[in-house]
N, CA, C and O atoms as CSV, one atom per row, in Angstrom:
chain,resi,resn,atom,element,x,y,z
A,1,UNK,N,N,46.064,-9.399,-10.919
A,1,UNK,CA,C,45.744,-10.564,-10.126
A,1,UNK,C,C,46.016,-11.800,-10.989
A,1,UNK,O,O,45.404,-11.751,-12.056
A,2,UNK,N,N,46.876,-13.056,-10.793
A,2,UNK,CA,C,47.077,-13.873,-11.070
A,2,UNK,C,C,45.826,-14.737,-11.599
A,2,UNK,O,O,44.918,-14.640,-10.773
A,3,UNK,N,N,45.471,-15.531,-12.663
A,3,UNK,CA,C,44.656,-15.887,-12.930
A,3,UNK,C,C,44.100,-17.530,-11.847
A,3,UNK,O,O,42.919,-17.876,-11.885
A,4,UNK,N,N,44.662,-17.963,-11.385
A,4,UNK,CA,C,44.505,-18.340,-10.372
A,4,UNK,C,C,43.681,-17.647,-9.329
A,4,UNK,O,O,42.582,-18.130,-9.058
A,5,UNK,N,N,44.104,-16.544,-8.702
A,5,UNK,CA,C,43.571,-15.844,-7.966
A,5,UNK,C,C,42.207,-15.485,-8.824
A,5,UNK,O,O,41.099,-15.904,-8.487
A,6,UNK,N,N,42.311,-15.116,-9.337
A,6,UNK,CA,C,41.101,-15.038,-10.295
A,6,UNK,C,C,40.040,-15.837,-10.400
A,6,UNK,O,O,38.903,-15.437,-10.151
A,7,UNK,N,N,40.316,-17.063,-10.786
A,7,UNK,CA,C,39.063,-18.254,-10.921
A,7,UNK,C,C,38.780,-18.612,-9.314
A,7,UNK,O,O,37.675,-18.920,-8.867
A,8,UNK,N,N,39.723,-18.532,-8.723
A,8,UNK,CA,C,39.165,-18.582,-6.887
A,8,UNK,C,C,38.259,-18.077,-6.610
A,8,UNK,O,O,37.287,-18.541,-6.014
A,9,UNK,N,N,38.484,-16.713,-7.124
A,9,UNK,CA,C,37.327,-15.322,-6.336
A,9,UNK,C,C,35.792,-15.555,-7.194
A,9,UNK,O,O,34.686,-15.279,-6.728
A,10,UNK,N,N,36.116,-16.239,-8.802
A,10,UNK,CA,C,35.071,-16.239,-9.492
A,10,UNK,C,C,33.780,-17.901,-8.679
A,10,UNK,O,O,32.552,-17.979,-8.717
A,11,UNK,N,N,34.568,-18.664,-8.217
A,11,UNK,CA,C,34.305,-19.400,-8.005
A,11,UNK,C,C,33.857,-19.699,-6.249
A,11,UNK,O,O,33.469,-20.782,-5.811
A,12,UNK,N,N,33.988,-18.782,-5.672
A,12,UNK,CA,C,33.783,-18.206,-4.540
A,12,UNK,C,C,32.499,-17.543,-4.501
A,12,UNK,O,O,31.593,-17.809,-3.711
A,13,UNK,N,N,32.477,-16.488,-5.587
A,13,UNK,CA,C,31.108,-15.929,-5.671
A,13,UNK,C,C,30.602,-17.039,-6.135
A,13,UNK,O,O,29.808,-17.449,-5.288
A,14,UNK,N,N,30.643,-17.773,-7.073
A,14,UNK,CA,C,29.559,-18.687,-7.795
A,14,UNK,C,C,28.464,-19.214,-6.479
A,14,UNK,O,O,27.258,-19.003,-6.344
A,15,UNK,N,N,29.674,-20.162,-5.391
A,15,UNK,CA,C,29.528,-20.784,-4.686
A,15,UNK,C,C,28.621,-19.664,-3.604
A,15,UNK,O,O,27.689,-20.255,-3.058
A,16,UNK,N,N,28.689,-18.791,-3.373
A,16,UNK,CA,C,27.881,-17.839,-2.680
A,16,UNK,C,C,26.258,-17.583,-3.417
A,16,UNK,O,O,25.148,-17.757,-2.914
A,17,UNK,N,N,26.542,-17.231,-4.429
A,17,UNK,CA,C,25.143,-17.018,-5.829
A,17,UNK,C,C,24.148,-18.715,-5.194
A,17,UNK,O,O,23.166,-18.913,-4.478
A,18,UNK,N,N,25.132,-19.605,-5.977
A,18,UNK,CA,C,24.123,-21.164,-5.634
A,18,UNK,C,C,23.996,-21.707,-4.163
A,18,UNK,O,O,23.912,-22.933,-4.082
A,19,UNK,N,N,23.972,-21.116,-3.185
A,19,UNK,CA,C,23.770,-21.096,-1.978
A,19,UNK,C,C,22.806,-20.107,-1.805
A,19,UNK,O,O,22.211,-20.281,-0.741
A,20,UNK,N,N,22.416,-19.137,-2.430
A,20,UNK,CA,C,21.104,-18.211,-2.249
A,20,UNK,C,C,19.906,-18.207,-3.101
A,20,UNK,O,O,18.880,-17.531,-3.028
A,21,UNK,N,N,20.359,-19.322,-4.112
A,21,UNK,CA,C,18.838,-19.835,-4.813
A,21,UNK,C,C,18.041,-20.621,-4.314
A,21,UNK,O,O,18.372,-21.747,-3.943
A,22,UNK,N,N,17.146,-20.264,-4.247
A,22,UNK,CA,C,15.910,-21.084,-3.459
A,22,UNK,C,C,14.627,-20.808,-3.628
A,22,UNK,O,O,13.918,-20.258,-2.786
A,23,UNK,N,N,14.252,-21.216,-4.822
A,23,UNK,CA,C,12.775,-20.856,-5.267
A,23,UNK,C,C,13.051,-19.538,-6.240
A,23,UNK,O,O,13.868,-19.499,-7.161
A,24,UNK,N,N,12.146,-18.442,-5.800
A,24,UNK,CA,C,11.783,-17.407,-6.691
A,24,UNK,C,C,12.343,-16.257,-5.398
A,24,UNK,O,O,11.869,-15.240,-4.894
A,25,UNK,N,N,13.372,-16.914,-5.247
A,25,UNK,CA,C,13.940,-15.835,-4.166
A,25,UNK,C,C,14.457,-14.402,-4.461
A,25,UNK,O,O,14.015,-14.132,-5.577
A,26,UNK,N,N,14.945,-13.698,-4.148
A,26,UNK,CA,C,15.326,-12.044,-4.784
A,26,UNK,C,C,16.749,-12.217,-4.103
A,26,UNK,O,O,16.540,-12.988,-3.167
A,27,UNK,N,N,17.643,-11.990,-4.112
A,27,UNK,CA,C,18.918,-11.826,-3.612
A,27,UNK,C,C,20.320,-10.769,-4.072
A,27,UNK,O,O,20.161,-10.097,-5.091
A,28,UNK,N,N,21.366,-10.669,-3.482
A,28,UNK,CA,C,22.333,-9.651,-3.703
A,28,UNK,C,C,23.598,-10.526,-3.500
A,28,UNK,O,O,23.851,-11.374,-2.644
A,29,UNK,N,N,24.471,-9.955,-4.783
A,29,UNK,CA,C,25.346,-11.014,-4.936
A,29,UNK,C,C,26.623,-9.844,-4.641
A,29,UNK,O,O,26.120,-8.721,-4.674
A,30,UNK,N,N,27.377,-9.814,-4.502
A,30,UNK,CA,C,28.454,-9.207,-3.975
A,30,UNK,C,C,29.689,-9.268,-5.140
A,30,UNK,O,O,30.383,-10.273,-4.987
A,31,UNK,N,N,30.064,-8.494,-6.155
A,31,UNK,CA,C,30.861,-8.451,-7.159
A,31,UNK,C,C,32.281,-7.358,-6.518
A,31,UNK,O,O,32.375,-6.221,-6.055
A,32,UNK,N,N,33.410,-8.743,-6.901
A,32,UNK,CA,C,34.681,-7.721,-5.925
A,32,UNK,C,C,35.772,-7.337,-7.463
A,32,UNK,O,O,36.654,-6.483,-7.376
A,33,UNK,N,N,35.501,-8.158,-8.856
A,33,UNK,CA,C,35.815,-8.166,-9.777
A,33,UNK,C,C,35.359,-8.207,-11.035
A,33,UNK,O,O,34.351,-8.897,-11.183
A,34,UNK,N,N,35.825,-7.639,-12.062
A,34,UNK,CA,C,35.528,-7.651,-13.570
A,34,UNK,C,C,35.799,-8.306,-14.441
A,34,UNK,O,O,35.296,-8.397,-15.561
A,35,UNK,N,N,37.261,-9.203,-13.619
A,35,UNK,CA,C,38.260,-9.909,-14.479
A,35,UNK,C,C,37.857,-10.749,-15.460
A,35,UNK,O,O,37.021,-11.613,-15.198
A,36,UNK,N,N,38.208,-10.665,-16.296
A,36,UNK,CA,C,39.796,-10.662,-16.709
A,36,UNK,C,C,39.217,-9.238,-17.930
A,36,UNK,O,O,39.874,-9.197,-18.970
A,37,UNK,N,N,38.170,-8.261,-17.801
A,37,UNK,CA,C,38.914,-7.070,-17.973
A,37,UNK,C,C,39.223,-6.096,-17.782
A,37,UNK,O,O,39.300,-6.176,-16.556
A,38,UNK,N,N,39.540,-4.972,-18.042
A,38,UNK,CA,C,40.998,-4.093,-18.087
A,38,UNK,C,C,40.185,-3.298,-16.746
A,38,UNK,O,O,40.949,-2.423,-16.337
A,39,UNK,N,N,38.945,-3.317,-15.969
A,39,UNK,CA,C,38.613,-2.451,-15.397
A,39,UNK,C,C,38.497,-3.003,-14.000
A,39,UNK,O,O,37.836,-4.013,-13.758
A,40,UNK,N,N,39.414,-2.046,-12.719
A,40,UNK,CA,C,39.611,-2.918,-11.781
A,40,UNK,C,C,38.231,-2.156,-10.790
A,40,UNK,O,O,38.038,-0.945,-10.901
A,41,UNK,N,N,37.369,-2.994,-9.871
A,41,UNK,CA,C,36.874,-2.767,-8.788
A,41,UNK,C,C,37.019,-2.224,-7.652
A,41,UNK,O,O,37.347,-2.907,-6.682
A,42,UNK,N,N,36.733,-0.484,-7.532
A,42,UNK,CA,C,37.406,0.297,-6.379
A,42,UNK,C,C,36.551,-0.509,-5.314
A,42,UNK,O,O,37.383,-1.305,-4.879
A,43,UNK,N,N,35.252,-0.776,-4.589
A,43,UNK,CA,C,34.574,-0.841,-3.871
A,43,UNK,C,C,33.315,-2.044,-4.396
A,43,UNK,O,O,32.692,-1.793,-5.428
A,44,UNK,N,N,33.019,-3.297,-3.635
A,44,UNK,CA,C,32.326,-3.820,-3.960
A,44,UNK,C,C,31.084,-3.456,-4.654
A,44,UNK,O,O,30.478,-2.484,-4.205
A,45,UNK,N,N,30.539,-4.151,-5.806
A,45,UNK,CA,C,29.006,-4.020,-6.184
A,45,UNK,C,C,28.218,-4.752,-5.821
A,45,UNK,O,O,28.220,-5.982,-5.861
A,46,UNK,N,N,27.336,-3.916,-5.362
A,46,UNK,CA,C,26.145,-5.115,-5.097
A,46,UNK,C,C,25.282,-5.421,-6.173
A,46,UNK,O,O,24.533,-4.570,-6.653
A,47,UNK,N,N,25.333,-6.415,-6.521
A,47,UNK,CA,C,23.969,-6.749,-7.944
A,47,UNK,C,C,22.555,-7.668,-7.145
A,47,UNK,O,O,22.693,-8.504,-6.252
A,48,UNK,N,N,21.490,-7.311,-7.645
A,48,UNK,CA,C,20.477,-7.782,-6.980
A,48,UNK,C,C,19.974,-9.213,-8.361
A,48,UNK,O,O,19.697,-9.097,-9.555
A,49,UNK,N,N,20.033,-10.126,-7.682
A,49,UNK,CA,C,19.364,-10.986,-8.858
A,49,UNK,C,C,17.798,-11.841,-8.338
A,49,UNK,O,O,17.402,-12.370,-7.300
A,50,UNK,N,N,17.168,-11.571,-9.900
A,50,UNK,CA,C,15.644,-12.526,-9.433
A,50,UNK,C,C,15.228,-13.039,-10.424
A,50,UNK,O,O,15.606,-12.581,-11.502
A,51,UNK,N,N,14.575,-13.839,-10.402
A,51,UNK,CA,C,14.045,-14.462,-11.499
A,51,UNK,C,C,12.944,-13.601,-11.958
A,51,UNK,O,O,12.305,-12.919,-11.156
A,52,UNK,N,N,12.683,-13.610,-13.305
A,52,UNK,CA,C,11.785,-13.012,-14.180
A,52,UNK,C,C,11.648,-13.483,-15.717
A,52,UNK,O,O,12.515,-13.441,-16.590
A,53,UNK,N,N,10.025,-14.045,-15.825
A,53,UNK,CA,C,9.816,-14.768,-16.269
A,53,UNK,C,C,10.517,-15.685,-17.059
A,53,UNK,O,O,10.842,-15.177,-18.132
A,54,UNK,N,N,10.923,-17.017,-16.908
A,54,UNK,CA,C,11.634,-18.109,-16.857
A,54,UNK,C,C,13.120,-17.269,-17.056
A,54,UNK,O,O,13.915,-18.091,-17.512
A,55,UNK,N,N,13.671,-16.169,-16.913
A,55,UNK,CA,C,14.986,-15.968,-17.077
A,55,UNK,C,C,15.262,-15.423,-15.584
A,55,UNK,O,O,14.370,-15.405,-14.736
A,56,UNK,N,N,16.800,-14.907,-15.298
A,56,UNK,CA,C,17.350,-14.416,-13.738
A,56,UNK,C,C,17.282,-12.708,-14.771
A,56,UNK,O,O,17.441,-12.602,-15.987
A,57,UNK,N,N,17.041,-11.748,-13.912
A,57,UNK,CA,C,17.312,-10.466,-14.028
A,57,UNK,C,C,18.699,-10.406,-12.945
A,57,UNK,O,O,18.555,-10.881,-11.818
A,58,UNK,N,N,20.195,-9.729,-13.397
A,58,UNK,CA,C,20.461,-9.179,-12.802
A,58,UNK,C,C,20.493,-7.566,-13.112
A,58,UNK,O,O,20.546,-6.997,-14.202
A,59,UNK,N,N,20.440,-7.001,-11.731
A,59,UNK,CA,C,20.302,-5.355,-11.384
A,59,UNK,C,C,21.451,-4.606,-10.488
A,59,UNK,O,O,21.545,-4.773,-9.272
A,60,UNK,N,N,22.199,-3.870,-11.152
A,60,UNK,CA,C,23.065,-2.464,-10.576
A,60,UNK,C,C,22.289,-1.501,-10.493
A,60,UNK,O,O,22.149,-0.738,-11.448
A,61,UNK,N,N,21.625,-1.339,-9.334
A,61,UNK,CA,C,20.596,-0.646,-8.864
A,61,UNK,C,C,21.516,0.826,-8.532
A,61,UNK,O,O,20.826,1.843,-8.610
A,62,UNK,N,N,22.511,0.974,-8.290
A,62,UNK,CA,C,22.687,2.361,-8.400
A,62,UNK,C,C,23.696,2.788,-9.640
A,62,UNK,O,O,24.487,3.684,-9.347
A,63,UNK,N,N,23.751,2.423,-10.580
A,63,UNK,CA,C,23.948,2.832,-11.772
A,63,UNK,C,C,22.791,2.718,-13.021
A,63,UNK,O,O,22.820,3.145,-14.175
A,64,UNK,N,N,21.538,1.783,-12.107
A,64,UNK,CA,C,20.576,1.806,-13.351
A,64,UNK,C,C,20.655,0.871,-14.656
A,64,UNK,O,O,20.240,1.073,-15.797
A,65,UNK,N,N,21.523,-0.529,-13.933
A,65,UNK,CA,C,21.870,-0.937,-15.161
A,65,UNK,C,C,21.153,-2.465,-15.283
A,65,UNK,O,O,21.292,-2.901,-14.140
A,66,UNK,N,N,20.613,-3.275,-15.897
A,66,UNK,CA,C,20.098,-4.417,-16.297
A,66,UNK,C,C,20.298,-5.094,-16.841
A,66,UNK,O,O,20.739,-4.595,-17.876
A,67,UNK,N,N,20.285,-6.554,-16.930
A,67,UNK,CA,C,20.093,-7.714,-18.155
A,67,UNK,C,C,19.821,-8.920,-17.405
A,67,UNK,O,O,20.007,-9.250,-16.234
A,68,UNK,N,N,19.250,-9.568,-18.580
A,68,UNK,CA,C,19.021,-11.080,-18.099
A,68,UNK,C,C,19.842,-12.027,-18.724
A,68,UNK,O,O,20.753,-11.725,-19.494
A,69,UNK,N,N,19.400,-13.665,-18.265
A,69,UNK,CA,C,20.340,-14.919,-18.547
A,69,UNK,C,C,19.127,-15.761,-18.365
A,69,UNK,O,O,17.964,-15.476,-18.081
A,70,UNK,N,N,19.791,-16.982,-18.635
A,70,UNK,CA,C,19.299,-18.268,-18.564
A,70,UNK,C,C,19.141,-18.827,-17.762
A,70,UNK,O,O,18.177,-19.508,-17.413
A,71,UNK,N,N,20.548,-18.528,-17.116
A,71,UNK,CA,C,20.691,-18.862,-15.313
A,71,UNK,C,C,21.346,-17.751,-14.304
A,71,UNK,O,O,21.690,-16.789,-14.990
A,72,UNK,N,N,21.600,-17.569,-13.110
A,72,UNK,CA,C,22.070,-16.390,-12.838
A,72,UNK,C,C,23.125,-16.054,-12.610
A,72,UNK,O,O,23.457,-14.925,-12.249
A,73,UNK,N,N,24.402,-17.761,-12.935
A,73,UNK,CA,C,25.337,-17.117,-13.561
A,73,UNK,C,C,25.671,-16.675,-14.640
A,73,UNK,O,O,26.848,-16.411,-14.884
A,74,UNK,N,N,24.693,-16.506,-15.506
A,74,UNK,CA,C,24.642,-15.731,-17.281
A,74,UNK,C,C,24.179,-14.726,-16.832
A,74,UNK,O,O,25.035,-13.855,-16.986
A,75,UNK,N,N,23.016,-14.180,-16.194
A,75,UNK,CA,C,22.591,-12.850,-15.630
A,75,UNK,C,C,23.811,-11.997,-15.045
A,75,UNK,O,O,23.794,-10.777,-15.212
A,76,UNK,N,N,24.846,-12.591,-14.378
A,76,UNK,CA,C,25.534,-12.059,-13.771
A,76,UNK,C,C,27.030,-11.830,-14.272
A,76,UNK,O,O,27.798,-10.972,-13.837
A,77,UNK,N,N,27.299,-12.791,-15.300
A,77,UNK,CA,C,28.408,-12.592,-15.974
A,77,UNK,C,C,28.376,-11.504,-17.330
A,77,UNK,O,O,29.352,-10.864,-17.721
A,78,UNK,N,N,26.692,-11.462,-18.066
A,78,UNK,CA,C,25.965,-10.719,-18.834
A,78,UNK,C,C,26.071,-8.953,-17.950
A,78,UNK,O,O,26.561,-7.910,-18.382
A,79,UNK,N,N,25.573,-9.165,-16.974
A,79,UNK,CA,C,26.031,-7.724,-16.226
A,79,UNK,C,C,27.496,-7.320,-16.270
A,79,UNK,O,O,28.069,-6.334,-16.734
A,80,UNK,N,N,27.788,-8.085,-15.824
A,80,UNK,CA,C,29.499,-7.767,-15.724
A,80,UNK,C,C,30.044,-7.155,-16.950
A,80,UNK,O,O,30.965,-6.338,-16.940
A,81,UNK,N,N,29.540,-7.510,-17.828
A,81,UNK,CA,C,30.006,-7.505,-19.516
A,81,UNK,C,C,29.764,-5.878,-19.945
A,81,UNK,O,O,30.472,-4.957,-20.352
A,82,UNK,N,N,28.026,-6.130,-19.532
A,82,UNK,CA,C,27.684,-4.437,-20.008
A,82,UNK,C,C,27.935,-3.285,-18.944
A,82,UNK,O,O,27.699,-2.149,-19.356
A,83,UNK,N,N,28.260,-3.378,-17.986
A,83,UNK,CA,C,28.947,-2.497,-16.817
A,83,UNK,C,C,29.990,-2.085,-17.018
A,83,UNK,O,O,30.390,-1.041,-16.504
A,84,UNK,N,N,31.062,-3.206,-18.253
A,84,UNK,CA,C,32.383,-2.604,-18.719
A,84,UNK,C,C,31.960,-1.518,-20.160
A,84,UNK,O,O,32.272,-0.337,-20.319
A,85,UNK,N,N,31.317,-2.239,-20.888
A,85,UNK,CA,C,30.996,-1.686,-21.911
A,85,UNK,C,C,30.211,-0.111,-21.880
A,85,UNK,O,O,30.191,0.886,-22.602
A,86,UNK,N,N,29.633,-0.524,-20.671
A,86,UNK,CA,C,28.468,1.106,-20.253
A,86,UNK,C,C,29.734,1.874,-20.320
A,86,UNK,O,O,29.847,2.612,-21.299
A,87,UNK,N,N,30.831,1.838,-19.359
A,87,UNK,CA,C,31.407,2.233,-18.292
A,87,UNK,C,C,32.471,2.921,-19.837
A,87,UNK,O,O,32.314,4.050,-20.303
A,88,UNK,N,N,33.195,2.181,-20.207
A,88,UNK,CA,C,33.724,2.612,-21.667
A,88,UNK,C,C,33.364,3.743,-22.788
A,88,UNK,O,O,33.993,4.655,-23.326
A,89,UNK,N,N,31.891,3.171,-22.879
A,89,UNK,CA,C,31.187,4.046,-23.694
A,89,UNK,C,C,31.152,5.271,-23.179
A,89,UNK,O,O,31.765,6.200,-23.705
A,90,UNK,N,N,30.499,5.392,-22.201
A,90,UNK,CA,C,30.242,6.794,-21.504
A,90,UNK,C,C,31.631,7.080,-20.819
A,90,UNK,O,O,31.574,7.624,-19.716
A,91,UNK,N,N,32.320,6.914,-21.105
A,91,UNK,CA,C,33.685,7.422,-20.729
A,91,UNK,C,C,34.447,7.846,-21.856
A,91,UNK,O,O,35.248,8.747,-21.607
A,92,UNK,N,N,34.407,7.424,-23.059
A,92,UNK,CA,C,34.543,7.769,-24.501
A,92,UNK,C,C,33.851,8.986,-25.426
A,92,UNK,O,O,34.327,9.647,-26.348
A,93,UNK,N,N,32.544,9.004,-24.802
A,93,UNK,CA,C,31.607,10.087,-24.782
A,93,UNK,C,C,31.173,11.310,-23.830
A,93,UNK,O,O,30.309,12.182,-23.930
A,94,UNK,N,N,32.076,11.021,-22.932
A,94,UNK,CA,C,31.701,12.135,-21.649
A,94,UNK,C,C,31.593,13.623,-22.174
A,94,UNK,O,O,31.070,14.524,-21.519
A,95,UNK,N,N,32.057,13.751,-23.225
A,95,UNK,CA,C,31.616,15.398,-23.188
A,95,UNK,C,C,30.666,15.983,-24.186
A,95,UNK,O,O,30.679,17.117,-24.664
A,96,UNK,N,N,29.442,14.513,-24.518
A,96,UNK,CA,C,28.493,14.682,-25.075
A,96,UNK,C,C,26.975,14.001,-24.516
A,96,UNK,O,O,25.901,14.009,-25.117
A,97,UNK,N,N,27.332,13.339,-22.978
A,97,UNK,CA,C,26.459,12.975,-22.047
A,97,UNK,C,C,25.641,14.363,-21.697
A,97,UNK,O,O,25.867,15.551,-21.466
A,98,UNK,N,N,24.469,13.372,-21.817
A,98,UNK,CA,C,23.148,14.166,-21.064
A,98,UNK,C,C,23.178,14.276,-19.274
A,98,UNK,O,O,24.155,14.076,-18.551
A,99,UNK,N,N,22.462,14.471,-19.062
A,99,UNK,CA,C,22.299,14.483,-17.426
A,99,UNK,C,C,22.106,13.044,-16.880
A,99,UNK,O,O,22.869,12.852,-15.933
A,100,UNK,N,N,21.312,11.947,-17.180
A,100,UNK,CA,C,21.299,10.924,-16.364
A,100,UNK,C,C,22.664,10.156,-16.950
A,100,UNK,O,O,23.329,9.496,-16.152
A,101,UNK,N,N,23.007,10.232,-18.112
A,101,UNK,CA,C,24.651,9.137,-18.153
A,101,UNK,C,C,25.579,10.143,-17.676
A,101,UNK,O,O,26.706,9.761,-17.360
A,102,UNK,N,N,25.347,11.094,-17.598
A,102,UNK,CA,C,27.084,11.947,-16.582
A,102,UNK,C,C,26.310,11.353,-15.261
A,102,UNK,O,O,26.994,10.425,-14.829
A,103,UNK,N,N,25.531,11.481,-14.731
A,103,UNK,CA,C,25.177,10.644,-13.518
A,103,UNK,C,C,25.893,9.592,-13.374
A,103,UNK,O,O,26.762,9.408,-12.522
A,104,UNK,N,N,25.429,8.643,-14.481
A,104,UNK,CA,C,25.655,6.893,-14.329
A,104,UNK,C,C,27.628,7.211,-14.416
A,104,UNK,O,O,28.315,6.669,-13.550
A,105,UNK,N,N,28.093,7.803,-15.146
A,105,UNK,CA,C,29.330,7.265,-14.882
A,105,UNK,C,C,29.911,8.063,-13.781
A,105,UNK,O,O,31.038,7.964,-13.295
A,106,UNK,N,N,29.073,8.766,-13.510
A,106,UNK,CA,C,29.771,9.301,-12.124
A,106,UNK,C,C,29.422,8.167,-11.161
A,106,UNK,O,O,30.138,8.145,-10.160
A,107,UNK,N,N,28.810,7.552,-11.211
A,107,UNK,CA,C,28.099,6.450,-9.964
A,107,UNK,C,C,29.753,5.015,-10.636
A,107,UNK,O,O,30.775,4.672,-10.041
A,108,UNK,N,N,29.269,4.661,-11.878
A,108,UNK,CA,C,31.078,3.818,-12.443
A,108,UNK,C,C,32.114,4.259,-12.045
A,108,UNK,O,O,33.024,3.434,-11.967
A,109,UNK,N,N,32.352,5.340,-11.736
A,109,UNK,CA,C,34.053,5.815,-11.647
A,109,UNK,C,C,33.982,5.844,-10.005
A,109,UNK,O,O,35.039,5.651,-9.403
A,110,UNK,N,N,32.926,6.048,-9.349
A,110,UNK,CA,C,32.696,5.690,-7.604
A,110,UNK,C,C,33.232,4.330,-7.434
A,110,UNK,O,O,34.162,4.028,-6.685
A,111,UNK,N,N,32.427,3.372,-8.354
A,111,UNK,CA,C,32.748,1.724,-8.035
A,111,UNK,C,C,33.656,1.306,-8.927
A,111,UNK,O,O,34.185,0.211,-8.739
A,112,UNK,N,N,34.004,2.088,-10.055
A,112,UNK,CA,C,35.365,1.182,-10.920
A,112,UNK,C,C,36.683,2.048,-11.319
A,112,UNK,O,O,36.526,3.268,-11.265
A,113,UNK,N,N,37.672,1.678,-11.622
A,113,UNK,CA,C,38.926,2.044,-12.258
A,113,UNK,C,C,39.464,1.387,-12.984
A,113,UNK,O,O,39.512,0.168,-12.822
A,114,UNK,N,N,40.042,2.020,-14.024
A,114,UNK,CA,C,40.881,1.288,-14.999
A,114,UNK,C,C,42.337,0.857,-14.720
A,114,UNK,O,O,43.108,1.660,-14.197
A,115,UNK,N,N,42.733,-0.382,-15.052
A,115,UNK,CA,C,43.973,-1.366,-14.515
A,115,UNK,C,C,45.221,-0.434,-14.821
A,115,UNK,O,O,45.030,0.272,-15.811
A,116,UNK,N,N,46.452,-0.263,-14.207
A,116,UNK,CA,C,47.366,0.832,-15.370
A,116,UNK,C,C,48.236,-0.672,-15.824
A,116,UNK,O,O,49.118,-0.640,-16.683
C-alpha cells in the first residue's frame, strides 16, 4: 500500500478513535492495518479502548493482548507494536509454545499475514 494510502487509513481511524471519546467512555476501534510493518491484516481487529487510571488501556480481547498510553492514540499505536512483536515471537518459537500461546497465535494467523 502506497504510503499515502497509508496515512489516509491511519488518519481515518484517528478521526473515528476522537469522535468516540467522551468522558470515561469504553469503546472499539476498528484496526484494518499494521503499517508500515511487514505484517498485513487478513480481517479487521477490533481493539477495545478505556481509560484506566489517568492512562487509555487498549485490549485485543481475542488474542489476550494489552497495553496502555498516555492518550489512546499511544494505547493504540503501543498495541499495534506488541501484536507484531507477540505475533513474531510466537511464530519464531512455535515449536516450543505451551497451550495458551499456540492458542494466541492461532487466534494472529486468523487476523494477520505476513507481506510477501
Amino acid at each position: 500500500m502506497p504510503t499515502r494510502e497509508r496515512l489516509s487509513k491511519i488518519e481515518r481511524e484517528l478521526a473515528v478513535l476522537q469522535s468516540k471519546i467522551v468522558g470515561n467512555e469504553t469503546y472499539s476501534v476498528p484496526i484494518e492495518s499494521l503499517a508500515p510493518d511487514p505484517i498485513a491484516v487478513r480481517k479487521t481487529i477490533s481493539m477495545v479502548i478505556r481509560p484506566s487510571d489517568g492512562e487509555f488501556l487498549a485490549t485485543f480481547f481475542d488474542a489476550n493482548i494489552s497495553t496502555t498510553g498516555d492518550t489512546p492514540e499511544e494505547a493504540i499505536g503501543n498495541l499495534k507494536s506488541l501484536i507484531v512483536d507477540i505475533f513474531e515471537n510466537l511464530e519464531t518459537n512455535e515449536r516450543v509454545l505451551g497451550p495458551e500461546p499456540k492458542r494466541q497465535l492461532a487466534v494472529l494467523r486468523d487476523f494477520l499475514k505476513r507481506r510477501k
